[in-house]
Structures are given as structure tokens and as C-alpha cells.
C-alpha positions as CSV (number, residue, x, y, z in Angstrom):
1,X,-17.7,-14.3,6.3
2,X,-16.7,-14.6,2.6
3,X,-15.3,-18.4,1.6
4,X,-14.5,-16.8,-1.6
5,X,-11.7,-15.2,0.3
6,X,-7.7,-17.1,0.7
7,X,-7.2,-18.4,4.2
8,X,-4.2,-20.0,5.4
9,X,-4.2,-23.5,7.1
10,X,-5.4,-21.9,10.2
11,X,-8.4,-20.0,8.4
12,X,-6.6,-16.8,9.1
13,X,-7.1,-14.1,5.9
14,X,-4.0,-12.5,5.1
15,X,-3.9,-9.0,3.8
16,X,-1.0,-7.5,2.2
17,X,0.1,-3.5,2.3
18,X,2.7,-1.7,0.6
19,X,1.6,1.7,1.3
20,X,0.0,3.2,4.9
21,X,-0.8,-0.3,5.9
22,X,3.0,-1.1,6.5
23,X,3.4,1.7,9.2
24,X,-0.4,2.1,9.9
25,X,-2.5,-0.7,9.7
26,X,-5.0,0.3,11.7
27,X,-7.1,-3.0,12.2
28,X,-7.0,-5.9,14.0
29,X,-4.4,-8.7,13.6
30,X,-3.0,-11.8,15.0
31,X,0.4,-11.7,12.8
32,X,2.4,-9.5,10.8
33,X,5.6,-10.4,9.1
34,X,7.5,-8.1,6.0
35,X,6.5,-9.9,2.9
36,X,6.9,-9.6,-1.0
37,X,4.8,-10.0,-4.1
38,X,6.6,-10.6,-6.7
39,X,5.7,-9.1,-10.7
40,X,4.8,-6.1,-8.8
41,X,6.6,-2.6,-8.0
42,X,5.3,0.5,-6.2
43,X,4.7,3.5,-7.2
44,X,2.8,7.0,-6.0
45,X,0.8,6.8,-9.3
46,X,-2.4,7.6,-7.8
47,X,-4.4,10.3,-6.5
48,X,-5.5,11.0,-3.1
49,X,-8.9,13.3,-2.6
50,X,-9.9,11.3,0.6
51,X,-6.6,11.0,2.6
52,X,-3.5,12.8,1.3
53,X,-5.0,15.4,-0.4
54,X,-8.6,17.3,-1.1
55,X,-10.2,17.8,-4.1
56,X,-8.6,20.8,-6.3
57,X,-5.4,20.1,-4.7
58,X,-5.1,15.9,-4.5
59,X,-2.6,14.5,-3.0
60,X,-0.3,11.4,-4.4
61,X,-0.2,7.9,-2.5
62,X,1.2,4.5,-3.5
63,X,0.1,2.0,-5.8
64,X,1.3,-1.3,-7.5
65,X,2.0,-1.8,-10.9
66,X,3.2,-5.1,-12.7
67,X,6.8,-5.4,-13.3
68,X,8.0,-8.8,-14.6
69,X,11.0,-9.9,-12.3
70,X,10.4,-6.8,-9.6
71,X,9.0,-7.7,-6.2
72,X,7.1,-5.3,-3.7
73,X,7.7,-6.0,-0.3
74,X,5.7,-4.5,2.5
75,X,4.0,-6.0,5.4
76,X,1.7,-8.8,5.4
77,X,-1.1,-9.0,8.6
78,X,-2.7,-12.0,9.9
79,X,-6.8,-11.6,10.2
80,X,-8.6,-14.2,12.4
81,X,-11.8,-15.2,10.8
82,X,-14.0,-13.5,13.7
83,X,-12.7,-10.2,12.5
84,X,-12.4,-10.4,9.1
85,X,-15.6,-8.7,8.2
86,X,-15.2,-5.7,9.9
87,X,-11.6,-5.4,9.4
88,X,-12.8,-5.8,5.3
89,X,-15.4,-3.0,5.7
90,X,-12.7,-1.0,7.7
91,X,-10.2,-1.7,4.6
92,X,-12.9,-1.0,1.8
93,X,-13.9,2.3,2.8
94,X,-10.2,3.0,3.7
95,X,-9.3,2.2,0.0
96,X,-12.5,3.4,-1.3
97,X,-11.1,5.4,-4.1
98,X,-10.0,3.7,-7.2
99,X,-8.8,0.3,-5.1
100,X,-9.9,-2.9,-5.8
101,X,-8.8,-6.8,-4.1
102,X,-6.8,-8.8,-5.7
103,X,-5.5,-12.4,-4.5
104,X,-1.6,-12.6,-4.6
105,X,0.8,-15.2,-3.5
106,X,3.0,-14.1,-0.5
107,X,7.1,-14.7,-0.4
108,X,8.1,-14.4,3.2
109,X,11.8,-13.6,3.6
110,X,12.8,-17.3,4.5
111,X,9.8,-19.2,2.4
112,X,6.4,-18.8,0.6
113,X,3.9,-17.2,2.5
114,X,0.0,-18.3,1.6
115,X,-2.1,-16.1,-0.7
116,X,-3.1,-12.9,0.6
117,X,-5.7,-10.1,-0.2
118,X,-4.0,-7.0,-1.4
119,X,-5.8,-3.7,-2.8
120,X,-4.6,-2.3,-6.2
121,X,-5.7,1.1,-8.0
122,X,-6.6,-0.3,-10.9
123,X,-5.0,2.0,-14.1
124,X,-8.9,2.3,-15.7
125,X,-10.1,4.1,-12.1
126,X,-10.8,8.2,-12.3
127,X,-8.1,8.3,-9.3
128,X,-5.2,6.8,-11.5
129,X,-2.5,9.2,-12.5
130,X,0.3,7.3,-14.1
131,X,3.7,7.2,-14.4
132,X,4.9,11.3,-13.3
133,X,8.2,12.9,-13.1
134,X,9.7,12.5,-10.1
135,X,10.7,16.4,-9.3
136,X,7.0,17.3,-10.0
137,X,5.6,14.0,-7.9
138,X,7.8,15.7,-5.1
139,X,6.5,19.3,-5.6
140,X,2.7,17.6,-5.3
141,X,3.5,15.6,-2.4
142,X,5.3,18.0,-0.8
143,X,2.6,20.8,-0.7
144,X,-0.3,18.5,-0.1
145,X,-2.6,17.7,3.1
146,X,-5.7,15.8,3.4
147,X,-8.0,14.7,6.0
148,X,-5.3,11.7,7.1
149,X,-2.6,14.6,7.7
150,X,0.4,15.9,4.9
151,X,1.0,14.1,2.0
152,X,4.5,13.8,2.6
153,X,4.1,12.4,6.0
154,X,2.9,9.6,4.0
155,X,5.7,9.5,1.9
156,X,8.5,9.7,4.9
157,X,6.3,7.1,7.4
158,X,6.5,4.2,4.1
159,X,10.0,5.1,3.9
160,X,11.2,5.1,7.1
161,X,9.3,1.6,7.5
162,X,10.6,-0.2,4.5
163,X,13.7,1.4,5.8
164,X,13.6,-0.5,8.8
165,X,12.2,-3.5,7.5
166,X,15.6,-3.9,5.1
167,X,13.7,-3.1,2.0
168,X,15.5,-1.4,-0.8
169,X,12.6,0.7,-3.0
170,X,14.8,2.7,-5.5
171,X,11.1,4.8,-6.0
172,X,10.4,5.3,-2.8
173,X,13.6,6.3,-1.3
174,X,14.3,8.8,-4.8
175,X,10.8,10.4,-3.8
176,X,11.4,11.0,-0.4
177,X,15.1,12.5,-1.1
178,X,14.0,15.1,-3.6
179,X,10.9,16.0,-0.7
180,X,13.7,16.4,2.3
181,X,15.5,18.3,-0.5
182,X,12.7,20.9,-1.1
């Protein structure tokens, strides 16, 4: 087990998503509660070869970028320390391309939330495609697939989720109306 890692009073790691690990997180957890970061927005700013897309035809999946005064909320799991290394493993080769941890502070909806470990494609990784108009950032996502399933399946499952979590993501939500549109 990493000490370098933030735990919460109860030793519990905390791991933050704001792209497939709000609908899917896939690993095991003892908690899970919507949560923000704030000085960060999302965006599909990076490529997908592994999950959402293959190479010669890479698919687009969410990021973070900094944003003074924007907050990204998403979904914030509970790790009990007997887990974490595996679900960290699970989660490295997961976000494997371009990702790296960071250490945020959580805001829950009705306080602050402890720090938390949240992955970020870093703007200096291969996989990093910037800022993309948003009728062509549809056309990619709409025509992609990967070994994770269609690109825009992606796209619809985040918003559907933030959706039902209360979230307002302007992005997000402009993304997924130009994809039902095409």
C-alpha cells in the first residue's frame, strides 16, 4: 500500500471520475457520492486507441482541463485500504494512455469532501488532442468503436449519468446533442 497516497480519516483512498468511472467504475468500493473539483472543466480533448477507438481511426474520451472558477463534478468512490492496490493497478492500466494521478480536494454537494486521486491526460502526452470543434468532435465520436464498445456510447452513458446526478455540463450535453442529431 502506498502512504504517499490521500486517505480520509478512515484510511479509505478516494478516487474521483468524471468520465466512464461515473457510470462505470468497475472496481471495488465502499462509498460513492457525486462530487466536484473545482478549477477544472471537462472536455473530450483526448484520444482513445485503447477503449473508444483503434489506431487509424481513435476515438475521443473525456479529460480535465484547468478553468479558474469552473468546477467538474462527477462521482467520487470510496477504496478500503485492502483493495486499494489492485483497484490502482486495475485503474492504471485502465487509464494507461496519456493519464497520469493527481491529488485534488473534493466538494461534496453539502460540504468538503477529503482529497482524492483523480487521473488527468496531461496536455504534453502523444494521446492529447486539444481544444476541437464541436461538429467535427461529434462526427469522430459518432463513427468511432473500440475494444470498450462505440465511442458515442461513451459520450451518451456520461451524459445520461451527470444527467441524473443534477449536473449541468454545457460541453457534455452540446456534444451529445449534435451526436443524437447526426
Amino acid at each position: 500500500m502506498d502512504d504517499a497516497l490521500p486517505r480520509d480519516d478512515d484510511g479509505r483512498l478516494w478516487i474521483f471520475g468524471y468520465g466512464s468511472l461515473v457510470w462505470r467504475p468497475s472496481f471495488e468500493h465502499v462509498a460513492a457520492r457525486p462530487a466536484a473539483v473545482q478549477g477544472w472543466t471537462r472536455r473530450f480533448w483526448q484520444w482513445s486507441t485503447d477503449h473508444r477507438g483503434v489506431p487509424g481511426a481513435p476515438g475521443r474520451v473525456a479529460t480535465v482541463i484547468e478553468a479558474a472558477g469552473e468546477a467538474c463534478w462527477g462521482r467520487a468512490y470510496a477504496v478500503e485500504p485492502v483493495h486499494q492496490d489492485r483497484v490502482l493497478a486495475a485503474l492504471d492500466h485502465r487509464e494507461k494512455q496519456g493519464y497520469d494521478r493527481r491529488v485534488v480536494p473534493l466538494t461534496f454537494a453539502d460540504r468538503a469532501g477529503p482529497s482524492a486521486l483523480m487521473y488527468i491526460a496531461t496536455q504534453d502526452n502523444p494521446s492529447f488532442a486539444g481544444d476541437t470543434d464541436l461538429s467535427e468532435l461529434a462526427s469522430i465520436i459518432s463513427a468511432r468503436r473500440g475494444p470498450s464498445g462505440s465511442n458515442v456510447e461513451y459520450l451518451l452513458q456520461l451524459a445520461d449519468a451527470l444527467r441524473a446526478m443534477g449536473v449541468d455540463d454545457p460541453h457534455v450535453f452540446a456534444l451529445e446533442a449534435r451526436c443524437r442529431a447526426t
